[in-house]
N, C-alpha and C positions, 0 to 999 in steps of 0.2 A: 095757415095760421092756427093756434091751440092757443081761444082767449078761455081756456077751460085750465091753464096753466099759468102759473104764478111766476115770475121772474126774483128771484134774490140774485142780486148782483153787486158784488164786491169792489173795489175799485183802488185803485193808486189817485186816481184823483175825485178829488171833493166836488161836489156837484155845485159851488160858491169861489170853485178857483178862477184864476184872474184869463183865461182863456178856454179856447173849445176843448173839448176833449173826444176821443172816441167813445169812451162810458155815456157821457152824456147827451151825443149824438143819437145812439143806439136808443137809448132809452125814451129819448121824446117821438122814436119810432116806435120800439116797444108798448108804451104806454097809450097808444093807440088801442090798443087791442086786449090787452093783458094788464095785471094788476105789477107794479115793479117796487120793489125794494130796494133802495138805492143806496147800499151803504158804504159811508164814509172812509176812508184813509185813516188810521188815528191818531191821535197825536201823540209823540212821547213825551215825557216829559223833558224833554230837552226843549223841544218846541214848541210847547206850550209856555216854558219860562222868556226863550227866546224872541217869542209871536205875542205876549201878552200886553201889546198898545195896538196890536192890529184890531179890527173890529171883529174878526172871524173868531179869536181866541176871545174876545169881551163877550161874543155876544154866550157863549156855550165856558163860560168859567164856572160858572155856578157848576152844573153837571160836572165839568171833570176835576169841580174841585172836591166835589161828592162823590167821586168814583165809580158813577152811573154813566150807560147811555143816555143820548136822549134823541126825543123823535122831532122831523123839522120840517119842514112845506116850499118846495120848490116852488119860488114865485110863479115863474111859467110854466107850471106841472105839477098843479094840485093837486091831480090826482097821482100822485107818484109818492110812497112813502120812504123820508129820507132817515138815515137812521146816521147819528154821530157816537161811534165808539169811546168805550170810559180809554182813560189815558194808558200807553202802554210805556214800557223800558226801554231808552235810548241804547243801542245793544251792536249795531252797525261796525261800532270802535273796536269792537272786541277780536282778537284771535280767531279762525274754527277752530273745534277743539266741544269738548264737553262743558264748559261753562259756559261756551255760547248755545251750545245747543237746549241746556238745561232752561237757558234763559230766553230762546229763542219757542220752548214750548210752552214757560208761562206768556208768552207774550198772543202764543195763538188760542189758549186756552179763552182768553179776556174776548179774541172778535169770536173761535166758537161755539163762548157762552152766549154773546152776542146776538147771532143767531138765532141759537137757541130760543132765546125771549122772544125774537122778532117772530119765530114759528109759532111760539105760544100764544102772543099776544093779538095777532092777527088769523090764530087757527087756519094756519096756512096747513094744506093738508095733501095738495098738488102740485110738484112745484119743481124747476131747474133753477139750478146753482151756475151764477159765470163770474169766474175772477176774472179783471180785467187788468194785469200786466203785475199784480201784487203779491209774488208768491211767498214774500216773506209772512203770510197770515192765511191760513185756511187756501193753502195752492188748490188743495180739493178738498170737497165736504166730505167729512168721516161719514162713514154708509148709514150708520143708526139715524142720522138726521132725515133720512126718506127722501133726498134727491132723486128724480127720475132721473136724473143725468149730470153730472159734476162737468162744469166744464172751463177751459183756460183760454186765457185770449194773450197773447202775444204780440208787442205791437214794436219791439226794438229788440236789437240785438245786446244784453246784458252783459256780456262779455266783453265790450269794447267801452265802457265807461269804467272807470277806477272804482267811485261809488258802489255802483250797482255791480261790477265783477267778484270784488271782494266775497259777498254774500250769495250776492241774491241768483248767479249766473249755476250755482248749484242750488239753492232751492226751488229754480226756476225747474231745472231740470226735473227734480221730485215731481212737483207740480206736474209738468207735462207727462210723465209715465203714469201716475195717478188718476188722472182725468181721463173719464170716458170721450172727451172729444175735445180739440187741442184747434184755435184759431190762430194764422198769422197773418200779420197784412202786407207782406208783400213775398215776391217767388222765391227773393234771396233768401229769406228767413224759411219759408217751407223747404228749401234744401241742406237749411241748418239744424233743422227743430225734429223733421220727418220721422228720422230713426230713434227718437224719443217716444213716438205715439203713432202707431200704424195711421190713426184718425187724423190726422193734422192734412186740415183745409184752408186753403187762401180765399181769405175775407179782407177786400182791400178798404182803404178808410174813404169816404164817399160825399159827398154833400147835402144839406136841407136845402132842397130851391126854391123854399118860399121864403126863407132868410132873406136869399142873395137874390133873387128875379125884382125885389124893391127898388134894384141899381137903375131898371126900363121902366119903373111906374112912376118915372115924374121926379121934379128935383128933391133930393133931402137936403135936410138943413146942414150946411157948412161947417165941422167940425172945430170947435174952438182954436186948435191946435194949427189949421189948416189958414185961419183967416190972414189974410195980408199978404198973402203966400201968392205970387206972381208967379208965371211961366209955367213949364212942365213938369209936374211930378209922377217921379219914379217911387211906387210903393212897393214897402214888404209889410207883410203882417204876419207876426207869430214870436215863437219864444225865443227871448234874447239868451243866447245858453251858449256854454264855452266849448261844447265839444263837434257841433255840427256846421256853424256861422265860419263863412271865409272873410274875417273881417279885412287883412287888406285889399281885400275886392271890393266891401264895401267902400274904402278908403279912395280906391281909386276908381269907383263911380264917384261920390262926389266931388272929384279932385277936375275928372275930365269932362264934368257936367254942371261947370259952374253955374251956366245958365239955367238948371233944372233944381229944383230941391228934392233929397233924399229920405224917404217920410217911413220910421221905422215905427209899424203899430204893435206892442208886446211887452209884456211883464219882463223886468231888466233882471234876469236870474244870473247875470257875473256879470264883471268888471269889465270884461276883454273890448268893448267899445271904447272904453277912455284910454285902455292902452295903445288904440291909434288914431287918439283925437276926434273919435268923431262927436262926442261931447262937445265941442268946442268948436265945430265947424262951422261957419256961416249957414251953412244951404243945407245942412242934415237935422232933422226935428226926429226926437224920441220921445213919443208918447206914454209910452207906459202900457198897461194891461188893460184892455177893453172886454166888455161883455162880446159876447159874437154876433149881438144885434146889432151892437153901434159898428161896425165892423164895413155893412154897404155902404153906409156915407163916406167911409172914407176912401172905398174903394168906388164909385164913385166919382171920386174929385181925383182918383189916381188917371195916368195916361199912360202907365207901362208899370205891371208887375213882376217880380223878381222871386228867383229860392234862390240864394249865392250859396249854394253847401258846398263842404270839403267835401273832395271825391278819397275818401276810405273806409275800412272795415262796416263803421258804422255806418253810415250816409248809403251806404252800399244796400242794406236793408229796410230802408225808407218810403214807405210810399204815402207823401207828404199830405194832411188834411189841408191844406192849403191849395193846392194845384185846381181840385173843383171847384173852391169856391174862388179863385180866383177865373174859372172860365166859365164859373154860373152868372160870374160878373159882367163878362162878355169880355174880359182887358187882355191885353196882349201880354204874356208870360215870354220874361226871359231866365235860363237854370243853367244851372254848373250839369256836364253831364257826370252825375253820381249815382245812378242806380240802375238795372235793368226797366224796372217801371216807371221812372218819370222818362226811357227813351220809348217806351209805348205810346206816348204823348206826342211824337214827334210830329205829328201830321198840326197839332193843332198849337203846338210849343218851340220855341226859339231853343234850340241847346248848343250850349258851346263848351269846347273841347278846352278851351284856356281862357286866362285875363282877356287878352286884346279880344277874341271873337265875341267875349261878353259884351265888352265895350262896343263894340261894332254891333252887336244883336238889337241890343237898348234902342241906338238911332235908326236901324231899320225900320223895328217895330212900329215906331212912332211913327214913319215914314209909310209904310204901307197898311195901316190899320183900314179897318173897311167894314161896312155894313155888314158886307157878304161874310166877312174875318169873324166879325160878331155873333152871328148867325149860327157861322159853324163851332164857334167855341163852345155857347150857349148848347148846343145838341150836342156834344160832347160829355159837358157834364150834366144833363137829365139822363144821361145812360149809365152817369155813377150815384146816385142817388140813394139816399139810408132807408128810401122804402126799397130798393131791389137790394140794397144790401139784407135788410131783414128778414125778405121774400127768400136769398140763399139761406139765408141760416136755419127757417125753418124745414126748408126743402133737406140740410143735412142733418138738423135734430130728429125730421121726421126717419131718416133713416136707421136710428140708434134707437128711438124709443121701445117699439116691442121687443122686450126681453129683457133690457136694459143691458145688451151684452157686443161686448166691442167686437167690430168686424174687421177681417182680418183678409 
C-alpha cells in the first residue's frame, strides 16, 4: 500500500449513477488508505439539455450553467473528494477528420484544466493518474501535471458497440500506448489490448463482501417490488442494455417458468424488453436501477440467479461484476457460456451451451441447491474481492514506480 499517494481517478461513470461500477468499487477500496479524487463523466451539452428534469442534472445546474466545476461528497465516502466537470461539446456525431479532432481537443482541454484546479486546490503534490474506460478525455495525463504514473483501465471491448467503435475504439487505443501502465478485466481483452502496451495486466472486476455477506445476517426487509410475489424467483441484476442481454432467452424463461416469477433488477438503458413483451408479462417484474446496497435484499428473496449474454465479440471479453456478488450471495448462478472467464467459474457456476440447457440449468439448480452449495459459492467469491484486487494493483504500480520508466 502507498497511503503516501494520492489517487486522481477519472472515470466513464459518475459516482451517483444508477448502478455499480468498477470506478466506484475500486475507490471505496482505495479510499481506505489513500486520499481519492473522483472525477466525474461530464456532461455535454446535449445531456445536460436532454437530463434536465433528472435530479442529477437539477442538482449541479447552477455550476454547468456557470461553466465551472464543481466539488461533491459521496454519501458513503466522505472522505473521498468528488469532482463534477464544467459542460463539454456533444462531438460523438461527428465524422474523424480534423474538425473532430480540433474539437475533440477543446473538449479534453475543459477535464485537463480540470485537473489542473483539482491539483491546485488540494496541493496534491504525490499522486497517480487512472482513467477508468474514458479515453475520450485525458486517456493519459500530459507529463507536466507530475503523475508518478498515468494509467488506463479497460473494462470492455470498444470495438464491438457502434457508439463507442465510431470514436472512442481509436482514442482508446492512444490511450493505451500513452499510459505507463494499461489494466483489462478479462484474458480476452489482454489478448486484445497487449500489443498496445507492453504493461497491460488482468485486473479482473471483483466484489465488496461486506455488501453481499448481509444476505446470512438475518432477514432484510422485502423489497417493495417483491411483495405479493409467490413461488420461486429467478433473479438478474444489472444493466438493461441492447448489445449484451439475450432477450429471447429471457422470453423463454418466463414463458417455461410460469410458475416462477422473472425479477430483472437495473436501470432500463433500451427498449429491447418490450420488443419481446417482457413488459407485459404476467410473472416478469422490472425494477429499474437500484443503489448496490438495496441490491442483497433482493438477492436475497432470489432462488436462482442468472447472466443470459449473447455469446459474441463483445460478451467474449466480459468478466461480469455480477457473478461475485451473485456467489457472495451464496445463490445458485445459471449463464450463457460466453466468455473464457465466466467458464473459470465452472466448478461453482451452472453453464449452458444453448436455450434448452438453460432452461434445464434454472430447475436443477433449484433442485440441488445445498448448504454445502452455499458454502462453497461463498469461498469462491472472498477469493475475488476489491481488497485483493487493490492488493494486485499496488503490487504492479509498485513495480513501475521507481524511475517512472515502462518495463519492457
Amino acid at each position: 500500500m502507498h497511503s503516501d499517494l494520492d489517487i486522481i481517478y477519472f472515470t466513464l461513470f459518475p459516482w451517483d449513477n444508477a448502478y455499480s461500477s468498477v470506478s466506484l468499487s475500486f475507490t471505496r477500496e482505495f479510499a481506505k488508505h489513500n486520499r481519492v479524487f473522483y472525477i466525474n463523466h461530464p456532461y455535454s451539452l446535449k445531456d445536460f439539455v436532454k437530463g434536465w428534469k433528472q435530479p442529477m442534472v437539477q442538482a449541479r445546474k447552477k455550476d454547468m450553467l456557470l461553466n465551472r466545476m464543481r466539488y461533491e461528497t459521496i454519501p458513503d465516502l466522505p472522505q473521498v473528494i468528488a469532482v463534477q466537470p464544467p459542460l463539454t461539446m456533444p462531438i460523438n456525431w461527428m465524422s474523424p477528420g480534423k474538425n473532430y479532432d480540433r474539437c475533440a481537443e477543446y473538449n479534453n482541454r475543459i477535464i485537463v484544466n480540470t485537473i489542473k484546479q483539482v491539483i491546485e486546490d488540494y496541493d496534491i503534490k504525490n499522486f497517480v493518474y487512472l482513467n477508468c474506460f474514458n479515453p475520450y478525455y485525458a486517456g493519459a495525463l500530459p507529463k507536466e501535471l507530475g503523475a508518478k504514473l498515468s494509467m488506463y483501465q479497460c473494462i470492455d471491448d470498444m470495438t464491438e458497440e457502434a457508439y463507442t467503435a465510431k470514436h472512442g475504439a481509436r482514442v482508446e487505443e492512444e490511450a493505451l500506448r500513452d499510459s505507463d501502465i494499461a489494466f483489462v478485466t478479462s484474458r480476452n481483452l489482454h489478448r486484445l489490448k497487449k500489443h498496445l502496451n507492453p504493461n497491460t495486466y488482468v485486473l479482473h472486476n471483483a466484489v465488496d463482501i461486506s455488501i453481499f455477506e448481509t444476505v446470512h445476517q438475518g432477514p432484510l426487509p422485502r423489497p417493495k417490488e417483491l411483495e405479493g410475489v409467490k413461488g420461486k424467483i429467478i433473479g438478474f441484476t444489472g444493466n438493461i442494455n441492447e448489445y449484451r442481454l439475450d432477450y429471447p432467452l429471457f422470453k423463454q424463461i418466463a414463458e417455461q417458468n410460469s410458475d416462477k416469477t422473472l425479477v430483472l433488477v437495473g436501470p432500463l438503458n433500451s427498449d429491447c424488453y418490450k420488443d419481446y413483451g417482457l413488459d407485459t408479462m404476467p410473472n416478469v417484474i422490472l425494477t429499474g436501477g437500484k443503489n448496490i446496497r438495496e441490491l442483497p435484499a433482493f438477492l436475497q428473496h432470489f432462488d436462482v440467479t442468472i447472466i443470459p449474454f449473447l455469446k459474441n465479440k463483445l460478451t467474449a471479453s466480459i468478466y461480469p461484476l455480477k457473478i461475485n456478488e451473485y456467489l457472495a450471495a451464496g445463490k445458485p448462478v445459471v449463464a450463457t457460456n460466453f466468455s473464457e472467464d465466466i467458464r473459470s467459474f465452472a466448478d461453482v457456476v451452472y453453464i449452458a451451451d444453448n436455450e434448452e440447457t438453460f432452461l434445464q440449468a434454472i430447475n436443477q439448480a433449484l433442485v440441488e441447491d445445498s448448504a454445502e452449495l452455499v458454502e462453497q459459492r461463498v469461498l469462491t467469491a472472498k477469493q475475488n474481492t476489491w481488497t485483493e484486487r487493490v492488493k494486485q494493483f499496488w503490487e504492479i504500480v509498485d513495480k513501475h514506480l521507481v524511475g517512472n520508466e515502462k518495463v519492457y
